[in-house]
GUVEXGU-959386 format. One line per 5 residues: for each residue x negated, z negated, y negated of C-alpha. Coordinates in steps of 0.5 Angstrom, whole numbers, plus 500, padded with zeros to 3 digits. Example, Ala and Ser with C-alpha at 12.3 -4.5 7.8 and 13.67 -1.06 7.14 Angstrom:
// GUVEXGU-959386
475/484/509  473/486/502 .
This chain:
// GUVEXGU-959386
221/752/594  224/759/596  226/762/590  233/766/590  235/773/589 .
234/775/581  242/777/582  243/770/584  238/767/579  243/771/574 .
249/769/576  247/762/577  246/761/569  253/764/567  256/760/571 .
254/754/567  260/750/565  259/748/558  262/741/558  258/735/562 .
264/734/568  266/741/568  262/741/575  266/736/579  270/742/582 .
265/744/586  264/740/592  256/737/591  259/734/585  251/734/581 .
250/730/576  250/734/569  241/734/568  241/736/576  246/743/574 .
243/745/568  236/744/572  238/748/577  242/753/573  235/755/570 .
230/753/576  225/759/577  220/759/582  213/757/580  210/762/583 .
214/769/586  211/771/592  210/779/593  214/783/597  211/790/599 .
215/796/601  215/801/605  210/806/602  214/812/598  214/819/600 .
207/822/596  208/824/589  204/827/585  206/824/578  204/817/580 .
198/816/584  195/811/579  200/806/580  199/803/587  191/802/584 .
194/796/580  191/790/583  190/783/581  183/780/582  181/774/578 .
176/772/583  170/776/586  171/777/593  169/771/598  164/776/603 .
163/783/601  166/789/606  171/785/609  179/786/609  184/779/608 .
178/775/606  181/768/606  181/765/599  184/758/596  190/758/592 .
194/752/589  198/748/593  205/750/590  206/757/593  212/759/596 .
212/758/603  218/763/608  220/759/613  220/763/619  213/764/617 .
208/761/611  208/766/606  201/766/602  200/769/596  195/774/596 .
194/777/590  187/775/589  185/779/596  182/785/596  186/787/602 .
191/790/597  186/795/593  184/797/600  191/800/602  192/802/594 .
186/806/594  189/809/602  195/811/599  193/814/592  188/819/596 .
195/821/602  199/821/596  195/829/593  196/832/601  201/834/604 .
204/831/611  200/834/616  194/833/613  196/825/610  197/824/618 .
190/826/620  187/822/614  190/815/617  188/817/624  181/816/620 .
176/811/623  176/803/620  168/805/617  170/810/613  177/807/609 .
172/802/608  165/807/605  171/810/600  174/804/599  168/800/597 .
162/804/596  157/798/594  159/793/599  157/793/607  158/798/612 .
158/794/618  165/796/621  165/789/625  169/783/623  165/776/623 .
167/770/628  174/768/625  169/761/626  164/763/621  164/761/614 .
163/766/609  161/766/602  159/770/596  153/771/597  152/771/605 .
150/776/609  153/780/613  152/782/620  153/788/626  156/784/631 .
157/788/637  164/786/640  169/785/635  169/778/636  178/779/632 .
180/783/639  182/789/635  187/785/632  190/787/625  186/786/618 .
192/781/617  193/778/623  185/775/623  184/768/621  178/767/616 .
176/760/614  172/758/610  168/750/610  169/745/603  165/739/604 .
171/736/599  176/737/605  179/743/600  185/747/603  183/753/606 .
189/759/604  190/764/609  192/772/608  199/772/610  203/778/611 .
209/781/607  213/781/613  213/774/614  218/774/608  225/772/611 .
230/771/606  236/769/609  231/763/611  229/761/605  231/754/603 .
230/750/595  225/746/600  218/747/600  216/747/608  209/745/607 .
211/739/603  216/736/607  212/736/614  207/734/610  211/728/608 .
214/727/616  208/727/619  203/724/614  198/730/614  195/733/607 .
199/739/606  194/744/606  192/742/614  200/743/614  199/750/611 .
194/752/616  197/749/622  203/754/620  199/759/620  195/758/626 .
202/758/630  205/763/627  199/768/629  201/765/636  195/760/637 .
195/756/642  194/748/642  188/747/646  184/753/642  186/750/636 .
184/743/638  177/746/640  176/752/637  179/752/629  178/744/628 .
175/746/621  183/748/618  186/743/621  181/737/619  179/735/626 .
186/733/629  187/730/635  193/734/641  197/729/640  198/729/632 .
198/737/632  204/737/637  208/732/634  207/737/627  209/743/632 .
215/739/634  217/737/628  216/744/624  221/747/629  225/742/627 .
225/743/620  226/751/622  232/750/626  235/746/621  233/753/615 .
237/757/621  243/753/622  244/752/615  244/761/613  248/761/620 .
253/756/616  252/759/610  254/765/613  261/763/616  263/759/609 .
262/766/607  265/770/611  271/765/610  271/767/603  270/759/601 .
263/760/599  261/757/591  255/756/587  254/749/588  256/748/594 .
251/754/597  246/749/593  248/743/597  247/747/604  240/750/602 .
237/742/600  239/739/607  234/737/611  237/734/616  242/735/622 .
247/729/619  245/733/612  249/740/614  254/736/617  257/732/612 .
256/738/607  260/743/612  264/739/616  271/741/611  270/748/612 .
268/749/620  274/754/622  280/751/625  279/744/621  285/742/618 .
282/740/612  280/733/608  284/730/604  281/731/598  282/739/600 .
289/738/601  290/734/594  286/740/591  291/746/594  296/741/590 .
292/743/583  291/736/583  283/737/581  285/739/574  287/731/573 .
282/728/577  276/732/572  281/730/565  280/722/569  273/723/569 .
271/727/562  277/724/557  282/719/560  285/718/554  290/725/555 .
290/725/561  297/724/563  300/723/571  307/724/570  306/731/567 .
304/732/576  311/729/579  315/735/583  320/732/586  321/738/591 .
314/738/593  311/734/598  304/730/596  307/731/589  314/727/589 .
311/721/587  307/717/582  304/714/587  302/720/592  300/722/585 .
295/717/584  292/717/592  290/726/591  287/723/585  283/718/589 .
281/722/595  278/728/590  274/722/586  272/720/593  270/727/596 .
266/728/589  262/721/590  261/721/597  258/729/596  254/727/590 .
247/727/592  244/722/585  249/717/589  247/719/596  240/718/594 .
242/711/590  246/709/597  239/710/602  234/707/597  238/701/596 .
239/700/605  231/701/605  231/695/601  237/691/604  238/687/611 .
241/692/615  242/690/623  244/694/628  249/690/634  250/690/641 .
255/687/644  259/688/651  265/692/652  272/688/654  273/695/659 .
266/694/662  267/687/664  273/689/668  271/696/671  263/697/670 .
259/694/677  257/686/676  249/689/678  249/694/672  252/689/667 .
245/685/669  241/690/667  243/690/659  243/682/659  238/682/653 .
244/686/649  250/683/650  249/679/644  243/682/641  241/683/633 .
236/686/630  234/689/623  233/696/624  226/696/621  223/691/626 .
228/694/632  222/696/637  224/703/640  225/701/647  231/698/645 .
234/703/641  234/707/649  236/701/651  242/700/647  243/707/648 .
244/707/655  248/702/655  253/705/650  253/711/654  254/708/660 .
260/704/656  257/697/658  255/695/650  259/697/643  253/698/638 .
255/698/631  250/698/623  252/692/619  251/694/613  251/688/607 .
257/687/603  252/687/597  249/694/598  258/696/596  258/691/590 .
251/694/588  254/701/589  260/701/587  258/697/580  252/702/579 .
257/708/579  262/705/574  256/703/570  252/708/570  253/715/574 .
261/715/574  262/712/568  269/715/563  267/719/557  272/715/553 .
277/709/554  279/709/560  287/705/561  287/700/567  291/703/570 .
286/709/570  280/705/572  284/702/577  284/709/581  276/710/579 .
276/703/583  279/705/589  275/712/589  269/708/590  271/703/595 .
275/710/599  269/713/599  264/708/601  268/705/606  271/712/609 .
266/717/608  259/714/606  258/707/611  260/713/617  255/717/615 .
249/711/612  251/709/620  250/716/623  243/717/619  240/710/621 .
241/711/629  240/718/628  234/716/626  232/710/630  234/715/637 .
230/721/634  224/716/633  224/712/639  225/719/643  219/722/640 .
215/715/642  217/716/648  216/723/649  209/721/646  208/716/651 .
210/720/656  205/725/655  199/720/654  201/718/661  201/724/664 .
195/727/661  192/720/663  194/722/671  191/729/670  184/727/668 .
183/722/674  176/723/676  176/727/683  172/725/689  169/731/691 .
165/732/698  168/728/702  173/729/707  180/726/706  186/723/711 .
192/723/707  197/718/709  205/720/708  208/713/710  214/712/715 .
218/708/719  223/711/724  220/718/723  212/716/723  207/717/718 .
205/724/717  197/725/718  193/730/714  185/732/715  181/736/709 .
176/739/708  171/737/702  174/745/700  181/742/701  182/746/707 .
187/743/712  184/741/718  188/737/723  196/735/722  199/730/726 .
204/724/726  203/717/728  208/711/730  205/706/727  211/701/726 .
215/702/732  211/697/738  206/703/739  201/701/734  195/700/739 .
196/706/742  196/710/735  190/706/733  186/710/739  189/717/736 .
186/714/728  180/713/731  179/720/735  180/724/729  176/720/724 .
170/721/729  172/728/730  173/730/723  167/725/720  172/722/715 .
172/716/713  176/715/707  184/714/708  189/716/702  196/712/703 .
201/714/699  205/708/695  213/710/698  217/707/704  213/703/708 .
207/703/705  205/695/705  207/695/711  201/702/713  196/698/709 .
196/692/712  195/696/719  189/700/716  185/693/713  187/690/720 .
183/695/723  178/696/718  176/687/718  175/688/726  171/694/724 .
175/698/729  173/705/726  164/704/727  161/707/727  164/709/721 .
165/705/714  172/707/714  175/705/707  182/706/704  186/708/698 .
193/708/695  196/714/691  202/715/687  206/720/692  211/721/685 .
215/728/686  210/730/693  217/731/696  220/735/692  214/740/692 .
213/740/699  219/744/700  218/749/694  217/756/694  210/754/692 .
208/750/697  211/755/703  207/760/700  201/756/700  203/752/706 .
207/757/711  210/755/717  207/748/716  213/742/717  215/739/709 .
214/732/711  207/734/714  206/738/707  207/731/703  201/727/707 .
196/734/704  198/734/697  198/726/698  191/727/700  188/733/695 .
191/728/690  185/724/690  181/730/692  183/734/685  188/731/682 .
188/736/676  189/742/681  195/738/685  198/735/680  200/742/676 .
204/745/682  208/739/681  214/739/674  211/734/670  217/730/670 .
217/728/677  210/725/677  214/719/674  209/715/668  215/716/663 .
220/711/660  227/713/659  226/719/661  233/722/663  235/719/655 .
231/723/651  232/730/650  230/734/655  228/740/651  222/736/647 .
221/733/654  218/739/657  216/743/652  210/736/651  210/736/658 .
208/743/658  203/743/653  200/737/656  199/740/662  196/747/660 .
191/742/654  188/738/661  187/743/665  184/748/659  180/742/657 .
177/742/664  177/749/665  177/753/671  172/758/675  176/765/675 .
173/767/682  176/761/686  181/758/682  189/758/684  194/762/681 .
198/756/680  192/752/676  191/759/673  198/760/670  197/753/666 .
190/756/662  192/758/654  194/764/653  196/765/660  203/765/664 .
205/766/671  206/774/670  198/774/667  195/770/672  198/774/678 .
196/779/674  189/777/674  189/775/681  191/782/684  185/784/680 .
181/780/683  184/781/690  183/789/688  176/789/685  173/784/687 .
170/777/683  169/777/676  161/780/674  163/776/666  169/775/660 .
169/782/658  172/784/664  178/780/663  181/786/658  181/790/663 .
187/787/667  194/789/667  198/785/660  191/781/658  192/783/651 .
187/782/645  191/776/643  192/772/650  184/774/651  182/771/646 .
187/765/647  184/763/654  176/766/655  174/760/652  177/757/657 .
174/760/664  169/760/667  164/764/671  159/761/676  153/764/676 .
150/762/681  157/764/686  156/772/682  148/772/684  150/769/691 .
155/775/691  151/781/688  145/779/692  149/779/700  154/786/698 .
147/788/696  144/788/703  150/790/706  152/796/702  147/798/696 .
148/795/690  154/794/686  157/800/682  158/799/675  154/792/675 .
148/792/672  141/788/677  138/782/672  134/784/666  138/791/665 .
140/790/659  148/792/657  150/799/654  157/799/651  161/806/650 .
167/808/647  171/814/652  172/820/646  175/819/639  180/813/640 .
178/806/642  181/803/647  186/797/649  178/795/650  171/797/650 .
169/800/655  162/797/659  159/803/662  154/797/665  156/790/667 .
152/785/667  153/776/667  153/773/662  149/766/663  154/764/656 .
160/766/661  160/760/664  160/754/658  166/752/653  162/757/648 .
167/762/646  165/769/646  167/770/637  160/765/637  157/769/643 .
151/772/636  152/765/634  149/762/640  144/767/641  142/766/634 .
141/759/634  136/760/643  132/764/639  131/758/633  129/753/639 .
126/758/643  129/758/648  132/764/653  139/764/657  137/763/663 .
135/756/661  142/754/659  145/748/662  138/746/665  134/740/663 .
129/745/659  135/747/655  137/740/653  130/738/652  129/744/647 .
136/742/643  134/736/642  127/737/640  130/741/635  136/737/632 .
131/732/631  128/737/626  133/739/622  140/736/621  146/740/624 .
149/742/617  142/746/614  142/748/621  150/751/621  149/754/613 .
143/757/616  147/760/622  153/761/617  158/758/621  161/751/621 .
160/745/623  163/744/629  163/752/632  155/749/632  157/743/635 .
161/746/641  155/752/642  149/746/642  154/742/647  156/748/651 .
148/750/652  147/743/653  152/741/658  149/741/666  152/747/670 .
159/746/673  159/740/667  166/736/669  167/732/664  173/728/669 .
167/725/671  165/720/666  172/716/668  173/712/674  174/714/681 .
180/711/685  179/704/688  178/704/695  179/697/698  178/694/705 .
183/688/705  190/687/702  193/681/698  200/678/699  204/676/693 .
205/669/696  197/669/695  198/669/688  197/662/683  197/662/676 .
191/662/672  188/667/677  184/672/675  184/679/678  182/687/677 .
187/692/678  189/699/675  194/701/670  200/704/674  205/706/668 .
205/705/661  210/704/656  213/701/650  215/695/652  208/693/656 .
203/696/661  204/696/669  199/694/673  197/695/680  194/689/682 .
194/690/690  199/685/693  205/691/693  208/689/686  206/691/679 .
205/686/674  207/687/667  202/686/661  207/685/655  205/690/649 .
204/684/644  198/681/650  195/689/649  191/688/642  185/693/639 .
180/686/641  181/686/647  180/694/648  173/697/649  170/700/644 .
164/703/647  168/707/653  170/714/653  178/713/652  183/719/654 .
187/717/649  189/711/644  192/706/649  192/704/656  193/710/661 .
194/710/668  187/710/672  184/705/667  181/698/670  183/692/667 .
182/685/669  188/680/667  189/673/669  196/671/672  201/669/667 .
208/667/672  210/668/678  218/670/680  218/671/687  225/671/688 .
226/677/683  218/680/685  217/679/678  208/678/675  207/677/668 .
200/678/666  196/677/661  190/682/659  183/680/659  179/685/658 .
178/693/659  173/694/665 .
């Protein structure tokens, strides 16, 4: 929980009211213990704020030496070790401030300053301008002097050794900006160093952030506290996925984004209310318990219904009104002694509101009701008791949409037009569904909400919560009464109702989202069909089927349009076959759009009478989802120039088999069509998972920094379209890439973005040998490249380093072309030199023999505590030294049907038995391409874990697009080409 300014604190505490109702004034109305905890809260723990360094005095030098060690420090010689802290500390919002009292960061800036302090400006100048190894030998004369810092995957313990590191496996960053971590077996948190900068007081809030996204999303607290300490220093999902898995307890992508989203939820929520808090002030209606109300939303639907009454040009609400009567007086009497409490002292005949009795006793009411509904121990009483009531939500059609709406679009929603559920069981689908429908005004959707929950509710507060202090007239009691059933039927039902569906949407938009990107990833990763050359099949009718040849390297080779379904399908099969034999290709991509059946009937015709021999021609059908829109793209004219845009689709038709992961990126990710809903669901969230989802494939898969393009480059973590430019120009420029190191060396690679994004190119050997051997016999030997067995000497151009150190000789990094990250480059070749083995013998089968040779020996832990890393950091460098060269783990999942004969839907009986390939998935059931034209739909309740393999290496938790499954034929509707199946197992 953020702690307030001690100037607030103070005046909180005299503005306590001695009397138990004197806070029903105010507009959050809080219960009497809640007000005199709050009046007197403190935090737990402050956190410590640093300021700007004074001007240098001599007559106080020794205060800034004052630091607080309660433990030894974890590693002697490092700056900002990672320490383990209580789990209650103050956490900022826009950053996740934690204490570091018990670093020895401090004592190093304390002993800078009080040694600047006795010199004189110039000289304090120069003395900051002092390399990183001297602070470090004056600060700590007993501990190491090496001037590197360990990799940020390494565990390091009191007692460990250090180690000289030749490359600053931090790239440069700042000793607060480094992350050390640290291993517990027990699954302890690891704390993190945060700076004093990350303090932003104007967000801070009476909640704590690691709590409640700990309780959203069901993860411990500490994973959530390193989660917002990896984000925060701008880490990227895949690198945190891949190369920081021990902070955040082996998360899968998928769980790691939803804590993304859901921890930008909470901040923009903290930003909306200080922007609140800073109108209501600057309108002069601020008080104390209503700033204390605003700081404990959470929610959207909280800040509304607490800030509604004081929005700018609002009229105001009735219990205002009664208020600016100087009726809140009477309505606080009501509540702490009725017995003097006397209504007809109030009548001002000339006053409107105040004329009467009556009117009288309604401003008393609406105040009562405004204090109720605003109260958050009743709010709270109200909340619990729906979770254990029967609420449904309803949806009906509209008397306007049976008259206007289009008899077509009415069908639709038939499931809806008298439909009922309890909101605990409602199955997301339906709640966009019933959203649509709303929207478009073809249903009316309503929260029935049980009498019983306002009978419980209205006894509770006469009994216990809103009870008088003393004896109470009828007529008194009558009012009370009436305040109740005002504020719950005018105030709190609406807002019950805009909670629960502002909930249920918020839930089904996510699983959406989540579905979505499951698909999409899914798609990516189909298996490519490499060596082969492709005819790609864009089908037509009146205009032709476009025809596009490539090359096994996804060069095009021939372009042409056939009319196969305008009476010149004979002549046009002569033509098919000239450029088959011509090109030797015989494998045929047709895309899934207009005439597509009709297309993949021609071909299996011809392919049955062998029409193409010599060749065994076989044919696929593929997704050509969104190959329109990008052949008329700027990308595809650059990539493409001068090419027709109909011929452009038949090529990405057929790269789309060949490499789907490097076709499917120039595509935006929406287009591809594997959603659910996805025009309902926010379109924001939409993008932004889809995003990550795209840049997490193509990272996992890696790219080859020579021959990739600058599309499929953009999408690596930590790169953009600027650095991939950027790092093409250089290559353009300089020729290819000889290792990582050169990486710094382009325009706009920072240290961070270099960290980012080296784990995750890769560099083939093989091409940088094949090069500097061919430049070498045409034009001597490279400058700057050193030839094999020359070792590399690193140097700094005079005093001040570089943006990056500069290599005086270059030479490949057989290391360079695995998923190893250059931070655990000693690491690995520490670890060579226990199984014996050399560099040269990465990836091949005498590494693989050595490395298992070796694991058999000695468990992976001794081995990682021996090598003072992780686990995991270990795991990674033995799978990168195992891995085969150009390893593509896409590969282990299943290629793209290839067929040679069609099925017709009248073919189909009930109880058959088929294969088929998951064409979408959603949360209602799983689409199944069968090969008769249709889809057949699996419902989700026939989708059991029983039935799923659990042997086969899985993309993700649920079926995905490309899985091979076998179902039986569960019914047949012909007229509306309908097919359920039932799931049999997954192949």
């Amino acid at each position: 929980m953020s702690s307030l300014p001690r100037r607030a604190k103070v005046q909180a505490q005299t503005a306590v009211c001695k009397d138990e109702f004197s806070s029903f004034s105010e507009l959050s109305s809080a219960s009497e213990e809640d007000d005199k905890e709050d009046s007197a809260w403190e935090p737990q723990k402050r956190v410590p704020r640093r300021l700007k360094q004074p001007a240098p005095k001599d007559s106080k030098p020794k205060k800034a030496l004052r630091v607080k060690r309660k433990n030894p420090p974890m590693s002697d010689g490092l700056e900002g070790v990672t320490v383990k802290e209580e789990l209650d500390e103050s956490v900022a919002i826009d950053g996740v401030v934690l204490e570091d009292r018990k670093s020895n960061l401090g004592s190093v800036q304390t002993l800078k300053t009080a040694k600047t302090k006795q010199k004189n400006p110039a000289q304090r100048t120069k003395k900051l301008k002092v390399d990183e190894e001297t602070n470090k030998a004056s600060s700590f004369k007993s501990e190491s002097d090496s001037p590197e810092i360990p990799s940020t995957s390494t565990t390091w313990e009191a007692a460990c050794k250090k180690e000289e590191h030749k490359d600053d496996d931090t790239f440069g960053q700042s000793p607060l900006k480094r992350i050390k971590t640290e291993i517990c077996p027990q699954g302890q948190p690891v704390r993190l160093l945060a700076s004093s900068n990350n303090i932003v007081e104007d967000l801070e809030m009476n909640w704590d952030i690691v709590q409640v996204l700990s309780e959203r999303t069901n993860i411990e607290p500490w994973v959530c506290a390193n989660i917002i300490r990896l984000f925060n220093d701008d880490n990227t999902i895949p690198f945190i996925i891949r190369y920081r898995k021990e902070l955040i307890n082996n998360l899968d992508a998928d769980s790691l984004r939803e804590v993304q989203q859901t921890l930008e939820e909470l901040r923009a929520v903290a930003k909306k209310v200080h922007s609140t808090i800073q109108k209501i002030k600057k309108d002069g209606k601020m008080t104390e318990c209503l700033l204390k109300a605003l700081l404990n939303c959470k929610t959207f639907e909280e800040l509304e219904h607490v800030s509604t009454p004081y929005k700018t040009g609002s009229k105001g609400t009735k219990a205002q009104r009664a208020r600016q009567l100087g009726l809140e007086g009477a309505a606080r009497i009501l509540l702490e002694n009725p017995g003097e409490l006397n209504l007809l002292a109030y009548i001002q005949p000339n006053v409107k509101g105040l004329s009467a009795l009556k009117d009288i006793e309604t401003g008393v009411q609406h105040i009562l009701a405004d204090m109720i509904a605003k109260d958050r121990d009743t709010l709270d009483f109200v909340r619990t008791s729906c979770e254990n009531a029967h609420v449904c939500i309803q949806s009906s059609l509209t008397k306007v949409s049976c008259k206007k709406a289009n008899e077509k679009d009415i069908d639709k929603f038939i499931l809806y037009q008298n439909f009922s559920c309890n909101i605990n069981s409602i199955q997301h689908h339906q709640i966009l569904a019933i959203n649509r429908g709303e929207n478009l005004k073809i249903l009316t959707v309503k929260v029935n909400i049980p009498d019983r929950i306002k009978d419980q509710f209205c006894r509770w507060c006469i009994q216990n919560r809103w009870r008088p202090r003393g004896f109470a007239r009828p007529e008194l009691m009558k009012i009370l009464q009436n305040s109740l059933n005002d504020a719950f039927k005018r105030l709190i039902y609406p807002l019950l109702c805009r909670e629960l569906r502002a909930k249920l949407t918020s839930e089904a938009e996510k699983q959406s989202v989540m579905m979505f990107g499951r698909n999409l990833r899914q798609l990516l990763l189909t298996s490519p069909v490499p060596g082969r050359t492709l005819m790609g099949v864009d089908p037509g009718y009146k205009h032709g089927c476009k025809l596009a040849i490539i090359s096994p390297t996804s060069q095009i080779l021939h372009t042409d349009v056939v009319y196969l379904h305008c009476g010149q399908g004979f002549r046009e099969a002569e033509k098919i076959k000239r450029l088959l034999l011509k090109f030797n290709c015989s494998t045929v991509v047709i895309g899934n759009g207009t005439a597509c059946r009709e297309t993949e009937a021609y071909f299996a015709d011809l392919i049955m009478k062998n029409y193409f021999a010599p060749l065994d021609v076989v044919y696929c059908i593929t997704s050509e989802a969104g190959a329109s829109i990008y052949s008329v793209s700027p990308e595809a004219n650059k990539e493409m120039p001068g090419l027709d845009p109909n011929l452009r689709s038949a090529v990405s038709i057929a790269r789309r088999v060949q490499d789907p992961l490097a076709e499917l990126v120039k595509i935006e990710p929406k287009h591809i069509g594997v959603g659910m809903y996805q025009h309902d669901v926010s379109q924001t969230l939409l993008k932004a998972t889809l995003d990550s989802v795209v840049e997490e494939c193509v990272s996992f898969v890696g790219v080859d920094i020579n021959i990739c393009s600058e599309v499929l480059l953009r999408h690596i973590a930590g790169l953009n379209a600027n650095r991939a430019k950027n790092i093409i120009e250089w290559r353009e420029g300089n020729g290819p890439f000889i290792n990582r190191e050169q990486l710094k060396k382009v325009k706009g690679l920072g240290p961070k973005s270099f960290q980012q994004c080296a784990g995750f190119i890769r560099i083939n050997q093989d091409y940088i040998q094949a090069f500097c051997s061919q430049h070498t016999e045409n034009a001597g030997p490279i400058p700057g490249v050193a030839p094999a067995g020359v070792e590399v000497t690193i140097e700094k151009q005079g005093k001040k380093k570089s943006k990056t150190a500069v290599n005086a000789v270059l030479k490949p990094n057989p290391l360079d072309q695995t998923c190893i990250h250059p931070e655990s480059y000693d690491i690995a070749k520490r670890f060579l030199s226990f199984i014996g083995g050399t560099l040269c013998e990465i990836g091949k089968p005498e590494m693989q023999q050595k490395v298992n040779s070796f694991l058999k020996k000695e468990e992976i832990k001794e081995i990682a505590e021996r090598l003072q890393t992780t686990v995991h950091t270990l795991q990674t460098i033995v799978d990168g030294l195992s891995q085969p060269e150009s390893f593509d783990f896409r590969t282990e999942f299943d290629k793209p049907d290839f067929k040679r004969s069609i099925v017709c839907l009248e073919d189909l009986q009930v109880g058959t038995v088929l294969t088929g390939r998951v064409e979408n998935a959603t949360l209602f059931g799983i689409f199944v391409d069968i090969g008769v034209g249709k889809a057949g739909l699996i419902p989700i309740r026939n989708v059991t874990a029983a039935k799923l393999s659990k042997t086969k290496k899985r993309r993700s938790l649920q079926l995905g697009p490309g899985e091979k499954v076998e179902v039986q034929v569960l019914n047949i509707d012909i007229p509306r080409s309908r097919i359920t199946l039932d799931l049999i197992r997954v192949l």
